[in-house]
C-alpha positions in Angstrom: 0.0 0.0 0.0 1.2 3.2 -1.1 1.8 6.4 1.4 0.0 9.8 0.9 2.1 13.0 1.2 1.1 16.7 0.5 3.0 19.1 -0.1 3.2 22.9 1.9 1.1 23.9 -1.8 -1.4 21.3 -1.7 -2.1 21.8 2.0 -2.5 25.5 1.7 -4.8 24.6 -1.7 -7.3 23.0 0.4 -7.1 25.5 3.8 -8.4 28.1 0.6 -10.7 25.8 -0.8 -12.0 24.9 2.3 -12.6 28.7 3.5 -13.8 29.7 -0.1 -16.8 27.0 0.6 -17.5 28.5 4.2 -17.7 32.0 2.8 -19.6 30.5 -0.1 -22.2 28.2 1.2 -21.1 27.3 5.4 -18.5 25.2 7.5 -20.6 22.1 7.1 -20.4 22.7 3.2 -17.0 23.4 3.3 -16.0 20.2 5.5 -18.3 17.7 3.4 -16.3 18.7 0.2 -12.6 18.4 2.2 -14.1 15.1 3.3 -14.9 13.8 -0.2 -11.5 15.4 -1.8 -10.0 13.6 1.1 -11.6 10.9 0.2 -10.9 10.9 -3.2 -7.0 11.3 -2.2 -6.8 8.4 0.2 -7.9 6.0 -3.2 -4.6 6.9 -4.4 -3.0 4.3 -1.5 -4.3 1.4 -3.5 -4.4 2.8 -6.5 -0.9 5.0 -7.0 -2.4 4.8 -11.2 -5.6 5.8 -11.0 -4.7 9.2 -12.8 -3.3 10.2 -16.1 0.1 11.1 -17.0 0.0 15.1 -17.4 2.8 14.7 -20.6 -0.7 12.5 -22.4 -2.1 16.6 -21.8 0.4 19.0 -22.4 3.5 19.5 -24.3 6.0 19.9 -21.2 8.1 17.0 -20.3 7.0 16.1 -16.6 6.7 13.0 -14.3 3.1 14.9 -12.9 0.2 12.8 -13.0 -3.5 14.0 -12.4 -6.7 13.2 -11.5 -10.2 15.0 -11.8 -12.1 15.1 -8.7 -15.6 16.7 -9.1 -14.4 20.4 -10.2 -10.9 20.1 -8.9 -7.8 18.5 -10.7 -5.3 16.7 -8.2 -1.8 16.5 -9.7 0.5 14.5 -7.8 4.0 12.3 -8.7 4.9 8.6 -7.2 8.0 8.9 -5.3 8.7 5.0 -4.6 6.0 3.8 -2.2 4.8 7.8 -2.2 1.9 9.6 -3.4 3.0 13.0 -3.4 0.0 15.6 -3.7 1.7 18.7 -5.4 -1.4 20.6 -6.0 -5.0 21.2 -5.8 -7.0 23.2 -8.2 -10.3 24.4 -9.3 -10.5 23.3 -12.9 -11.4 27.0 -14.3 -7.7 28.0 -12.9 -4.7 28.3 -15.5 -3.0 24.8 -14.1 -0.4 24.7 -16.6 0.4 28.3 -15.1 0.4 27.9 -11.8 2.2 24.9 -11.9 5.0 25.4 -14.8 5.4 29.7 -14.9 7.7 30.6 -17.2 9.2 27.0 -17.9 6.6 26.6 -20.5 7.5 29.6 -22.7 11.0 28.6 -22.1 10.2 24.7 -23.8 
């Protein structure tokens, strides 16, 4: 069984998503979704291949993969028995951005 680990990023991503839903909707809102993206995570300690490579996406050589979760991409890499979250984004924000900055003007 493979171990989950987030990263400083991906654990300040869902602090944000998790206030956006409070201010939103309410706290029980907001804590149902972290639940199910939680939930959603945790499948990833028996199945470390349940998303897509991101290089099958875009045009910048990385090891990222991804997985869609209701409105939110996960992208995370497999570090030998790890699950590494990297980041977690609504799917309306400019991933490739966020994630890559300049490298992919530079490619």
């Amino acid at each position: 069984m493979y171990r989950i680990e987030f990263s400083p990023l991906a654990k300040d991503d869902l602090i944000r998503f998790s206030r956006y839903l409070e201010d939103e909707f309410d706290s029980e809102i907001a804590s149902a979704k972290i639940k199910k993206m939680i939930e959603h995570i945790r499948r990833f300690e028996k199945y470390p291949l349940l998303g897509r490579p991101l290089t099958n996406t875009i045009d910048i050589p990385t090891d990222y993969m991804y997985f869609v979760a209701e409105k939110n991409y996960i992208f995370y890499r497999l570090e030998k028995y790890t699950v590494y979250i990297i980041r977690v984004l609504d799917t309306r924000q400019d991933y490739i951005n966020i994630l890559f900055g300049d490298r992919k003007n530079r490619i």
